[in-house]
SERO-4910 file (N, C-alpha, C, O; in steps of 0.05 Angstrom, whole numbers):
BEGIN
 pado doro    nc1    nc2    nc3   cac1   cac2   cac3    cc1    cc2    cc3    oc1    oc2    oc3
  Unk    A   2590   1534   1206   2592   1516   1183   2581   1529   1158   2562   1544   1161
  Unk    A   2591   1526   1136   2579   1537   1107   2561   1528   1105   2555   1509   1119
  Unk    A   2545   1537   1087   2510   1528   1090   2508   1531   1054   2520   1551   1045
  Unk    A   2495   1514   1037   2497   1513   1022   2457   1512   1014   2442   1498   1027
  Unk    A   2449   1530    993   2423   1539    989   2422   1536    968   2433   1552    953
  Unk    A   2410   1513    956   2420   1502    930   2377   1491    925   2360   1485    941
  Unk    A   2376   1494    899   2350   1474    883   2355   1460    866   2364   1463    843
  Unk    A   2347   1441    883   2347   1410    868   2336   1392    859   2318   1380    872
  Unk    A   2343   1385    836   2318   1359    825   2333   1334    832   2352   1324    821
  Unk    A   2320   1327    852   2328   1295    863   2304   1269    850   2282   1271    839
  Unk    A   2314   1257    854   2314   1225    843   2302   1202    870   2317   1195    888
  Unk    A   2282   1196    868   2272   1178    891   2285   1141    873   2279   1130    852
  Unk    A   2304   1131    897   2311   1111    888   2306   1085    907   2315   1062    905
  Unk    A   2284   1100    930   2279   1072    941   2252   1090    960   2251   1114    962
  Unk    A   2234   1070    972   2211   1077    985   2192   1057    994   2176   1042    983
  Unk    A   2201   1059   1025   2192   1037   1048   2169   1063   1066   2169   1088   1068
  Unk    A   2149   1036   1079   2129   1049   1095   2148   1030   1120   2156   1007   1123
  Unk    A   2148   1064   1137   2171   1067   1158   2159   1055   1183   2170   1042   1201
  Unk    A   2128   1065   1178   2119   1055   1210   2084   1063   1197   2077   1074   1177
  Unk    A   2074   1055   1212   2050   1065   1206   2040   1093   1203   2042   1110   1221
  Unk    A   2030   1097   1182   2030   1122   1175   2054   1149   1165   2052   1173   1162
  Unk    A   2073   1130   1163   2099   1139   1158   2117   1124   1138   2120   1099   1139
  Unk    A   2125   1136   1124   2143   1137   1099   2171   1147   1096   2177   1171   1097
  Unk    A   2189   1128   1093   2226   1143   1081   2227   1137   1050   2223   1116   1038
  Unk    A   2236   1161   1043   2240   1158   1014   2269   1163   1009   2277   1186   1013
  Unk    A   2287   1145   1001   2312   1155    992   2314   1166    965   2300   1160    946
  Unk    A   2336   1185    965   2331   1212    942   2366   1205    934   2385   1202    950
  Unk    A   2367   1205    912   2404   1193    897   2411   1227    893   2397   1241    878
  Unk    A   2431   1238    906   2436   1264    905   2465   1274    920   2464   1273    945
  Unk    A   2490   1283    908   2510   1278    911   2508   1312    933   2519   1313    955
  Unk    A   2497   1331    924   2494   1357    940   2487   1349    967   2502   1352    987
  Unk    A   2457   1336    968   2454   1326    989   2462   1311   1012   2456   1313   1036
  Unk    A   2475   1298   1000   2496   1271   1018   2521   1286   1028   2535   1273   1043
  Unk    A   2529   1316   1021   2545   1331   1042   2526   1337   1070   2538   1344   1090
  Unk    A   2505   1334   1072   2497   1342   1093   2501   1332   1127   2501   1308   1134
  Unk    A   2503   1353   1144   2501   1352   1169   2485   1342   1184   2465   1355   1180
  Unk    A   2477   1320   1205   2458   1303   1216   2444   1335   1225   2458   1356   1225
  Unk    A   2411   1334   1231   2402   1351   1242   2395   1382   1219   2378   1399   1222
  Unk    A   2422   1380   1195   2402   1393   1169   2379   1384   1157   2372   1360   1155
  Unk    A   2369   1400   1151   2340   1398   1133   2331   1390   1099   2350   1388   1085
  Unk    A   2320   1388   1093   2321   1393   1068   2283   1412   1064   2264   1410   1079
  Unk    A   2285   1427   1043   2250   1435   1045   2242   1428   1010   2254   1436    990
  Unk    A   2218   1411   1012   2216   1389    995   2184   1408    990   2169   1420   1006
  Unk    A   2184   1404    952   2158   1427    944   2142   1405    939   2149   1383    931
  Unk    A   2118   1411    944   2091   1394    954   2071   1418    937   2073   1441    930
  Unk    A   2049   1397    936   2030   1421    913   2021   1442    938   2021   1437    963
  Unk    A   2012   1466    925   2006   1487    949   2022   1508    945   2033   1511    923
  Unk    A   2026   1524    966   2045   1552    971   2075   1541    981   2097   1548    973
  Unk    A   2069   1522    998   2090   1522   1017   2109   1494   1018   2098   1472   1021
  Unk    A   2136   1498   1016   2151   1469   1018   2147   1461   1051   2140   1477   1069
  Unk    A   2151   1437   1054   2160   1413   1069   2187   1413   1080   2205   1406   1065
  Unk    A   2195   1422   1118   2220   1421   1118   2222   1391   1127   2199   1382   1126
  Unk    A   2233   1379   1131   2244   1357   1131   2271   1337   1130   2282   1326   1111
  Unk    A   2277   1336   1164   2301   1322   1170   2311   1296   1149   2297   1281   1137
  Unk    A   2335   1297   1149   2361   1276   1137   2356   1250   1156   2369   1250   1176
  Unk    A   2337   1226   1152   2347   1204   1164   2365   1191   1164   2377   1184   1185
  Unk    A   2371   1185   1146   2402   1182   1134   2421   1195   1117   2413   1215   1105
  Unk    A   2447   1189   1114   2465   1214   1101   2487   1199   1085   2506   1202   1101
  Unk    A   2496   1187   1067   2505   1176   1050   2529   1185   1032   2531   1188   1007
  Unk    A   2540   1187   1043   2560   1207   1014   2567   1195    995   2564   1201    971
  Unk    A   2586   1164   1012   2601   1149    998   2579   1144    970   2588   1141    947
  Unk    A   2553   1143    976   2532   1120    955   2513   1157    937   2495   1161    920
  Unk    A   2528   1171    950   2507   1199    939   2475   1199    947   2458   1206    931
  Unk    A   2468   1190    973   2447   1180    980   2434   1194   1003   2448   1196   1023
  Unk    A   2408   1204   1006   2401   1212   1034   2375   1204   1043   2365   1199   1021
  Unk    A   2357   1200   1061   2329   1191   1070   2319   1215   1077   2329   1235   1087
  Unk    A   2291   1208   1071   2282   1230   1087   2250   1218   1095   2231   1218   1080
  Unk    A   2251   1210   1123   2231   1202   1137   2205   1226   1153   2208   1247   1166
  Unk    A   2178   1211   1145   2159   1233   1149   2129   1225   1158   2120   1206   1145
  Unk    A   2112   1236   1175   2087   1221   1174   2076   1238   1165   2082   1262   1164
  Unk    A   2060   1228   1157   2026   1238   1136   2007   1240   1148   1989   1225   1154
  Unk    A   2015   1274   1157   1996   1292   1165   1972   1314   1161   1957   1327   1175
  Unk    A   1976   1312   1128   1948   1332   1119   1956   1323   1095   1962   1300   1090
  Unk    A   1958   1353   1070   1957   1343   1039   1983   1335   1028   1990   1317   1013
  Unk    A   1998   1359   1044   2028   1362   1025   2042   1334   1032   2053   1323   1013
  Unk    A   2041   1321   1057   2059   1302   1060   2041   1277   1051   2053   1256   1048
  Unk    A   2011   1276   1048   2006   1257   1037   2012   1252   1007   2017   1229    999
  Unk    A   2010   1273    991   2021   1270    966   2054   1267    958   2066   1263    936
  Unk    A   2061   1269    979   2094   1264    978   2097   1234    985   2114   1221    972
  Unk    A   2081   1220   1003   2085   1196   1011   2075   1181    986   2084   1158    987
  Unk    A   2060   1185    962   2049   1181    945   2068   1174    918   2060   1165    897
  Unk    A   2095   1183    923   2114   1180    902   2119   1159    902   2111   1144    920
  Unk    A   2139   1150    875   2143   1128    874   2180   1116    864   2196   1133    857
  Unk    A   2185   1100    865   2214   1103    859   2215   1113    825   2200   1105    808
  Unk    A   2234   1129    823   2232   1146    799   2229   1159    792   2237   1164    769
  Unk    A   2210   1182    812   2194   1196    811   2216   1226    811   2240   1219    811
  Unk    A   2213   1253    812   2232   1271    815   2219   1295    836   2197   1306    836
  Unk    A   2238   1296    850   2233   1323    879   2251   1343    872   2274   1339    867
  Unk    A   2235   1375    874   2240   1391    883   2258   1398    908   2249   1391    931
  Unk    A   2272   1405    907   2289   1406    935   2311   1426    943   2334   1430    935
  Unk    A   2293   1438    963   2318   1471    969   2341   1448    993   2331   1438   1013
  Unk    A   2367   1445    985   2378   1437   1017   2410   1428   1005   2417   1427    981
  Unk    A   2418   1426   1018   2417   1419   1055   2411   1454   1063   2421   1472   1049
  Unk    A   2396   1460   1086   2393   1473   1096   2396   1482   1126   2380   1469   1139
  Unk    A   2410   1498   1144   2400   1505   1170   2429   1492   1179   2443   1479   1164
  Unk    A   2433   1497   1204   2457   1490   1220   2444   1465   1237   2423   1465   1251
  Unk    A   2461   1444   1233   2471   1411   1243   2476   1410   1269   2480   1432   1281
  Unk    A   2477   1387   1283   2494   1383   1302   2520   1385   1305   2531   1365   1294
  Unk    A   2530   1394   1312   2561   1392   1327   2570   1360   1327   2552   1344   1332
  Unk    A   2584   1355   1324   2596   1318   1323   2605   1321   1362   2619   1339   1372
  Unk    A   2596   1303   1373   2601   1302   1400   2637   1301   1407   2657   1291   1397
  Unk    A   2634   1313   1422   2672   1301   1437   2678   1265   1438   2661   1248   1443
  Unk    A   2696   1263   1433   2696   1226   1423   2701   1212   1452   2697   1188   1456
  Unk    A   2710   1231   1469   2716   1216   1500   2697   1214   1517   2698   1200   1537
  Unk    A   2672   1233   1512   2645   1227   1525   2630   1226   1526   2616   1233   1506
  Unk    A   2617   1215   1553   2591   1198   1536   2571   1211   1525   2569   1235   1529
  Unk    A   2554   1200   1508   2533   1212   1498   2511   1201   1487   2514   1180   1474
  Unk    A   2484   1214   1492   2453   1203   1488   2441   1222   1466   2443   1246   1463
  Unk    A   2428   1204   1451   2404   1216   1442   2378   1205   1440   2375   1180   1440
  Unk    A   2359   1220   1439   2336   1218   1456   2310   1237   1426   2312   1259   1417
  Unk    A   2295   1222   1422   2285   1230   1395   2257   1216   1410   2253   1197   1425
  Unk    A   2236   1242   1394   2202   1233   1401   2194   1238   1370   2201   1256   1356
  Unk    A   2173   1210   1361   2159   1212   1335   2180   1214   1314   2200   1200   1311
  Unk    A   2172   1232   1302   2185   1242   1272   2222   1255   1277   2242   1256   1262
  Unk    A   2217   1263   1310   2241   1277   1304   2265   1249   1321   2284   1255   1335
  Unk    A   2258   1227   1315   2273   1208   1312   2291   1213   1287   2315   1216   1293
  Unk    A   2286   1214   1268   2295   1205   1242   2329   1215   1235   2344   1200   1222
  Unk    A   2341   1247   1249   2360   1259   1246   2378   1248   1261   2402   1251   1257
  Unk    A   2367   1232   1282   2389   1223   1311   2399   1195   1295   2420   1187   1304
  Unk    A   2389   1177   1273   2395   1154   1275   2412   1168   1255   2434   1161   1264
  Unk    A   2419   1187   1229   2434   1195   1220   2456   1206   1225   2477   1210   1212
  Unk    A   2448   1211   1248   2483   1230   1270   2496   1199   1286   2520   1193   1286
  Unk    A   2476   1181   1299   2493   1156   1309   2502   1135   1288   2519   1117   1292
  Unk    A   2489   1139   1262   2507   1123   1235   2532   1142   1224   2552   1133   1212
  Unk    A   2526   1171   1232   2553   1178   1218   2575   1183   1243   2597   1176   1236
  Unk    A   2574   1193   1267   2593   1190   1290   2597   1162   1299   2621   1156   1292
  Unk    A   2588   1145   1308   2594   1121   1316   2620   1113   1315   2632   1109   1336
  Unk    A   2632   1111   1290   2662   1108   1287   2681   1125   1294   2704   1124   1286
  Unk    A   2674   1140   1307   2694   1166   1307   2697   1173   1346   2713   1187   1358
  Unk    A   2672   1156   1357   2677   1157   1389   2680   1145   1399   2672   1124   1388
  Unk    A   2693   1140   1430   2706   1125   1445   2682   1109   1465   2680   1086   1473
  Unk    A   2668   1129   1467   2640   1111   1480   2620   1106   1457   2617   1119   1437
  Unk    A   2607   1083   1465   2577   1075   1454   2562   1102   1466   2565   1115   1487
  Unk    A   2541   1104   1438   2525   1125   1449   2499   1107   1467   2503   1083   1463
  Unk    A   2477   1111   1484   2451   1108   1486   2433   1124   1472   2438   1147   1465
  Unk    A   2414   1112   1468   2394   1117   1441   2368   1115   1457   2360   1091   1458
  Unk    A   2354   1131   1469   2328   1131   1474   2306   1149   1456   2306   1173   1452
  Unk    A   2284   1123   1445   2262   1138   1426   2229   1129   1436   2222   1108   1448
  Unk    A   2216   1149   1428   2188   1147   1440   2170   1155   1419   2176   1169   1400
  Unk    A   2144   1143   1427   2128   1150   1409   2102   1148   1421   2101   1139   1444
  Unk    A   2080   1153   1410   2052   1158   1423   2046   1135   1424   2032   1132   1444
  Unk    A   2050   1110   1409   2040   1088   1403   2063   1066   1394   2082   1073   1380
  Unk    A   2059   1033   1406   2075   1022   1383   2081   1023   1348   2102   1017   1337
  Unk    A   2060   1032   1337   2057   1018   1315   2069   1048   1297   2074   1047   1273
  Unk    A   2073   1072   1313   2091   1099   1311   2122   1100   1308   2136   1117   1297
  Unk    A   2128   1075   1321   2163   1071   1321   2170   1066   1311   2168   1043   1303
  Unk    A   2191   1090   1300   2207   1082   1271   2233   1086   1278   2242   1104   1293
  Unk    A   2251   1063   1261   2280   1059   1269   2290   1044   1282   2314   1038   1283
  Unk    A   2268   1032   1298   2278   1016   1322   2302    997   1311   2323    996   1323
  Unk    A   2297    981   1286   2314    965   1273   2329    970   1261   2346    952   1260
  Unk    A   2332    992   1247   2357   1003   1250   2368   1022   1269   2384   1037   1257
  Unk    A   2365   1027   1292   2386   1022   1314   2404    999   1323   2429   1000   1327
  Unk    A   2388    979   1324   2386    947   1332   2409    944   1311   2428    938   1326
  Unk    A   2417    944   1295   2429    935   1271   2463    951   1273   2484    942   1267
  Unk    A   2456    983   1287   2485    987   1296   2492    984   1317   2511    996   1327
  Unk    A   2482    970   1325   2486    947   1356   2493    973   1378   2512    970   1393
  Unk    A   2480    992   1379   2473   1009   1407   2456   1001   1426   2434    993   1420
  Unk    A   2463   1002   1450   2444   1004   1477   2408   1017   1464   2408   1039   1453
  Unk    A   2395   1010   1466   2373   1022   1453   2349   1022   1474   2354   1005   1491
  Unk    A   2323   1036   1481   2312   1044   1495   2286   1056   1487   2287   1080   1482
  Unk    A   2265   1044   1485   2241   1055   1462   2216   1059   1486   2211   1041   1501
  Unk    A   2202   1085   1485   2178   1081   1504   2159   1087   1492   2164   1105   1476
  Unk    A   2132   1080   1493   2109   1094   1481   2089   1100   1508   2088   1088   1529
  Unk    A   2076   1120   1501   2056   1143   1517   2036   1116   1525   2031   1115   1549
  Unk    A   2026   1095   1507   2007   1081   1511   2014   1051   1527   2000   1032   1534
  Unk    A   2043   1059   1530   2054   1027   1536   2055    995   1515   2061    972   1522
  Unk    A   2047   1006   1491   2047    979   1481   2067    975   1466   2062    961   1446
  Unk    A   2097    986   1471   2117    976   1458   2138    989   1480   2133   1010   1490
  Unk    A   2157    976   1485   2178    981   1508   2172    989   1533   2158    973   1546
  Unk    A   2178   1009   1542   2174   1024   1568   2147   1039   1566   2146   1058   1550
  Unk    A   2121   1033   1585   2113   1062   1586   2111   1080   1592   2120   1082   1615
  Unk    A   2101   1108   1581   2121   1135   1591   2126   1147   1569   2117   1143   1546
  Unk    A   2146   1164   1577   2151   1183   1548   2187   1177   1555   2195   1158   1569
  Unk    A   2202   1197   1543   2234   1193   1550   2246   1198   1566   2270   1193   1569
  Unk    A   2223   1219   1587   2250   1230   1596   2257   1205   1623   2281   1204   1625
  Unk    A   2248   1191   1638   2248   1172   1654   2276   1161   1655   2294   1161   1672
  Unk    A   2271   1151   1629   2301   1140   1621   2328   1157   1613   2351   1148   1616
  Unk    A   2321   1183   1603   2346   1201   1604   2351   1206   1631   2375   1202   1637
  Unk    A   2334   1216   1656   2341   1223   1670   2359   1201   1683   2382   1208   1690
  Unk    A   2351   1172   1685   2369   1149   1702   2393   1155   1679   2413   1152   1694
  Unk    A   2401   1160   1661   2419   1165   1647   2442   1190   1659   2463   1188   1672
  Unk    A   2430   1206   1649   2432   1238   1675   2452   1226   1696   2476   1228   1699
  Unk    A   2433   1214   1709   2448   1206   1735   2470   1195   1735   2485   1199   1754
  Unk    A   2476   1180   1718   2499   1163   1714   2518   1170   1699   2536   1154   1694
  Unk    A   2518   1197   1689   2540   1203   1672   2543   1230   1672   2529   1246   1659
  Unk    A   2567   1236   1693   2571   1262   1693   2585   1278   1664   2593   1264   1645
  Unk    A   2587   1306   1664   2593   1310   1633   2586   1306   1607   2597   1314   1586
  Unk    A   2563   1289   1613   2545   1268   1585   2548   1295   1560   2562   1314   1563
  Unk    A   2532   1289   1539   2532   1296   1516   2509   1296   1513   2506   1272   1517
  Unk    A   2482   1306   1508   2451   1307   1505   2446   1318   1467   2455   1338   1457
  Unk    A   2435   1303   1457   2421   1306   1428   2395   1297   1423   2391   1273   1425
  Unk    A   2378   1313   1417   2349   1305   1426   2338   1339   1397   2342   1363   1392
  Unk    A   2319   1310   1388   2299   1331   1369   2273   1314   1371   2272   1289   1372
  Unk    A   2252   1331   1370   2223   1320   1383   2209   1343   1379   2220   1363   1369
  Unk    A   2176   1343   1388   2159   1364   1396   2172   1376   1416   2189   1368   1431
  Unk    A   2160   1402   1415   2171   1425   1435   2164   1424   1463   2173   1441   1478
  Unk    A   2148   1404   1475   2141   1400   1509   2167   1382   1515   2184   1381   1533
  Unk    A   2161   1366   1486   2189   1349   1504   2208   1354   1501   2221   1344   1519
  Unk    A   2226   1369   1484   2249   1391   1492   2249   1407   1508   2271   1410   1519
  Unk    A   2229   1424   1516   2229   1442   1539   2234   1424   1563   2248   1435   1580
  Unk    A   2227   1403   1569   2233   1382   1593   2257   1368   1592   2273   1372   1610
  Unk    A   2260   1357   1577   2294   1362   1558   2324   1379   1571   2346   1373   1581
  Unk    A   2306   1406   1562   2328   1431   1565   2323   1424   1599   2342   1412   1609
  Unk    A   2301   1429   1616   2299   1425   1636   2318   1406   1655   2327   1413   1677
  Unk    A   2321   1381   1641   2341   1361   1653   2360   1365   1656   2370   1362   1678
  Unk    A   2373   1374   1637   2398   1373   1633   2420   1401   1638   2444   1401   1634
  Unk    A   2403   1425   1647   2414   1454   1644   2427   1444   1673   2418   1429   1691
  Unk    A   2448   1457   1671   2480   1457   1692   2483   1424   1695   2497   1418   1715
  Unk    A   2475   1406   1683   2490   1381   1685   2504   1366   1659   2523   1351   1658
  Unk    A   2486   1375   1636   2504   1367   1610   2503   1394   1587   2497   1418   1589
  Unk    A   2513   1371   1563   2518   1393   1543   2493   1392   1524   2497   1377   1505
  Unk    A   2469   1403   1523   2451   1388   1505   2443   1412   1476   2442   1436   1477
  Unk    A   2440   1399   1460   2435   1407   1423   2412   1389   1429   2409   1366   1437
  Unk    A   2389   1415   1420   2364   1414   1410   2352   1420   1382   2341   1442   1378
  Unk    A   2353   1401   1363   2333   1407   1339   2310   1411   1335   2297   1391   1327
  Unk    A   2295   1438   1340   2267   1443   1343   2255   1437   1307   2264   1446   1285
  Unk    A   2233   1419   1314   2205   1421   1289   2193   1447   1291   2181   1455   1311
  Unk    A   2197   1461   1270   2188   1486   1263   2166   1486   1237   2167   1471   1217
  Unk    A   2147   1504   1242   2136   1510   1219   2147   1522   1202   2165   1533   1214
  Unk    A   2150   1531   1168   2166   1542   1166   2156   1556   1146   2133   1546   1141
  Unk    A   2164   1583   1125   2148   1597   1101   2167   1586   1080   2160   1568   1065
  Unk    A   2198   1601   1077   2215   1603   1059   2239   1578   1065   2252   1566   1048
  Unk    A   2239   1575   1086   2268   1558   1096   2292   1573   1089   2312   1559   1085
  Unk    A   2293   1603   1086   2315   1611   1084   2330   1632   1095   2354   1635   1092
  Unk    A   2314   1646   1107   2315   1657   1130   2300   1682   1120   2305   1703   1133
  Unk    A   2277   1686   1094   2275   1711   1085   2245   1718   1095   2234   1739   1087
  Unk    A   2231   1700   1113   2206   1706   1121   2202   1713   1146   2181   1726   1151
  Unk    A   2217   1707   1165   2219   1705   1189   2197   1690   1203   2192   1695   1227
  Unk    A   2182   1673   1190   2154   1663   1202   2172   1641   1215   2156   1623   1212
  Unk    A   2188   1633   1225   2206   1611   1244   2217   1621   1269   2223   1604   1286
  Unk    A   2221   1645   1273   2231   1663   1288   2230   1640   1321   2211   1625   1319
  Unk    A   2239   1638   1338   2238   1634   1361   2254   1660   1390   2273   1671   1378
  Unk    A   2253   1668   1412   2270   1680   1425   2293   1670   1435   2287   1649   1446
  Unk    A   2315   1674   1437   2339   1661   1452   2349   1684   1470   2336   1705   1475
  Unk    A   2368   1679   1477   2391   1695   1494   2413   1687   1496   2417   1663   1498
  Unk    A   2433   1704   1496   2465   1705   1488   2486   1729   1501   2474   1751   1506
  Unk    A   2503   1729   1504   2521   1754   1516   2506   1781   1504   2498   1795   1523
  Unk    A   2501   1791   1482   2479   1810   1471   2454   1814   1493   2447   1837   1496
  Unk    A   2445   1801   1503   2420   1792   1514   2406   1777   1490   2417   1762   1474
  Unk    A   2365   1788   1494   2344   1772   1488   2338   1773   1455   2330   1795   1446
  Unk    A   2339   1760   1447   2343   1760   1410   2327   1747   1402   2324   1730   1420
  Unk    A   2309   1742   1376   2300   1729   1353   2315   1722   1334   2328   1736   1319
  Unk    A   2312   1690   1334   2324   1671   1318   2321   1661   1297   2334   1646   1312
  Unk    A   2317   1651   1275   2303   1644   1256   2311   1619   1254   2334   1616   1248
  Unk    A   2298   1596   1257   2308   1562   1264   2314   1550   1240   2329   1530   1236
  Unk    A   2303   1562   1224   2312   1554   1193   2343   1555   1178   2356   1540   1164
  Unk    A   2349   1581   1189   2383   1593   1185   2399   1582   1215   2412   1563   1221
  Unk    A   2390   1605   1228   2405   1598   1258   2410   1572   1266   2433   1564   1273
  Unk    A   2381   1552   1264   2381   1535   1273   2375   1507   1246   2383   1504   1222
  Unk    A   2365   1497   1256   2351   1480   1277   2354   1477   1306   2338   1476   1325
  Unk    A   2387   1475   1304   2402   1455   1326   2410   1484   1344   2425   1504   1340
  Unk    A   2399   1479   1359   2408   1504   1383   2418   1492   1410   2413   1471   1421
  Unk    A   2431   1511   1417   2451   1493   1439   2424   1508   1475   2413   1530   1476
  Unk    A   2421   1483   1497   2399   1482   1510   2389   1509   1519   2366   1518   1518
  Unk    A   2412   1520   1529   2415   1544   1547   2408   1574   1523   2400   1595   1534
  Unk    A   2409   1574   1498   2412   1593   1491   2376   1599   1477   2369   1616   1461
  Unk    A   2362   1581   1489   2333   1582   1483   2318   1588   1519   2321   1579   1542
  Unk    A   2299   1609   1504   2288   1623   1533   2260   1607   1529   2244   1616   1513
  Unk    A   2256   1592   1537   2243   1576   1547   2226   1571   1580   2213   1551   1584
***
C-alpha cells in the first residue's frame, strides 16, 4: 500500500473521556481520513519524542479521524489536556494497515486495553463490504478500562468483553473466548492488536488454523523508519530479519514474527 509521510496541523473538533483514564480526541483532517484501520498517526507532545497512536475511527466522507489513548506519564497527559480547537502536530497516516478481510469468511477481532481502538475502526469501515458478521472480543484489566463497548453495541455485532478482575463481562482475559471461537470456525480470519503477551498467545492460537494480522504497540523514536529503535525479528523465504514496526508494520501477518 502507498504510505503517505505527511506533517500536519490538525484541528481537535470534538473530545470525550473514553473510559477512565482515557481520552478520544477527534482531529477534522482530510489527509488523515485516507487512512488504513491499524495506521498510526505520531502526535508531538512537549519533550523529544512524538506519540504513536492508533486511528479509532476513520471518516473520510466527514474528513474526520479519532484517536483514542490512556494517560500514562507526561506526553499523553498533556495531550489529554487539549481542548476542542486546540491544534496538533501530526506526522501520518503512517505504517502498513490491515488487509480488509475476505468478505466470505468469517472473521474476529480481539483487542486488549488501548489496542482496542484500531479494531472498532476496521469493523466500522469493513462491515458493509462482508458476507459474515464479524465477532468482536475486547478485554481489559478492569471494568471501568473498557472502551468502545458502546460503540460496538451500536453496530449491532456479536460482542464479547472480559476483564482480568471480573467486574465487567467475562472473567479472564480473551483468549477463552477466541479459542471457543477457533473451534467453531474453520478458515476464520484473526485481527487482534493488544500488549505483546497477549499476541504472542494470540499468534499461539491460531498458527496452522487461521489467518491472523497482528498490530504490535511499539515504542517508537522517529515513526519513520529512520531510527530503527522499533526494530522487531521476523522470518520470511530470506530467512531471520529485522523489521521496523513503524514502516513494515504495525500489522504483521502471525507467522512471519519469531516469537
Amino acid at each position: 500500500m502507498a504510505k503517505e509521510e505527511q506533517r500536519l496541523r490538525s484541528s481537535i473538533v470534538a473530545r470525550t473521556l473514553a473510559a477512565q483514564g482515557h481520552v478520544e480526541l477527534i482531529l477534522e483532517s482530510r489527509e488523515l481520513s485516507r487512512a488504513v484501520p491499524g495506521q498510526f498517526a505520531h502526535v508531538l507532545t512537549p519533550g523529544m519524542l512524538r506519540r504513536p497512536l492508533s486511528f479509532s475511527r476513520i471518516d473520510p466522507e466527514h474528513n474526520r479521524v479519532g484517536l483514542l489513548f490512556q494517560v500514562v506519564g507526561s506526553g499523553t497527559a498533556w495531550l489529554a489536556e487539549r481542548q476542542t480547537n486546540d491544534v496538533l502536530d501530526v506526522l501520518g497516516p503512517l505504517g502498513h494497515g490491515f488487509p480488509a478481510p475476505d468478505p466470505v469468511r468469517p472473521w474476529v477481532l480481539v483487542g486488549g486495553g488501548v489496542g482496542v481502538p484500531p479494531l472498532f475502526a476496521a469493523t466500522q469501515m469493513w462491515l458493509q463490504h462482508t458476507i459474515s458478521t464479524p465477532q468482536v472480543i475486547i478485554g481489559a484489566r478492569t471494568g471501568a478500562w473498557v472502551v468502545m463497548e458502546n460503540d460496538f453495541k451500536r453496530l449491532g455485532v456479536p460482542l464479547t468483553v472480559t476483564t482480568d478482575d471480573g467486574s465487567q463481562g467475562q472473567p479472564g482475559n480473551v483468549l477463552a473466548p477466541l479459542q471457543t471461537w477457533l473451534d467453531a470456525h474453520r478458515e476464520g480470519q484473526v485481527y487482534a492488536c493488544g500488549p505483546v503477551p497477549m499476541l504472542q498467545a494470540i499468534r499461539r492460537l491460531a498458527l496452522g488454523r487461521a489467518t491472523a494480522y497482528l498490530a504490535l504497540e511499539q515504542r517508537m523514536g522517529c515513526g519513520i523508519g529512520a531510527c530503527l529503535a522499533c526494530v522487531v525479528p521476523t522470518v520470511g523465504n530470506s530467512g531471520m530479519s529485522y523489521r521496523r514496526v513503524c514502516t513494515d508494520g504495525p500489522v504483521f501477518k502471525a507467522e512471519e514474527l519469531m516469537w
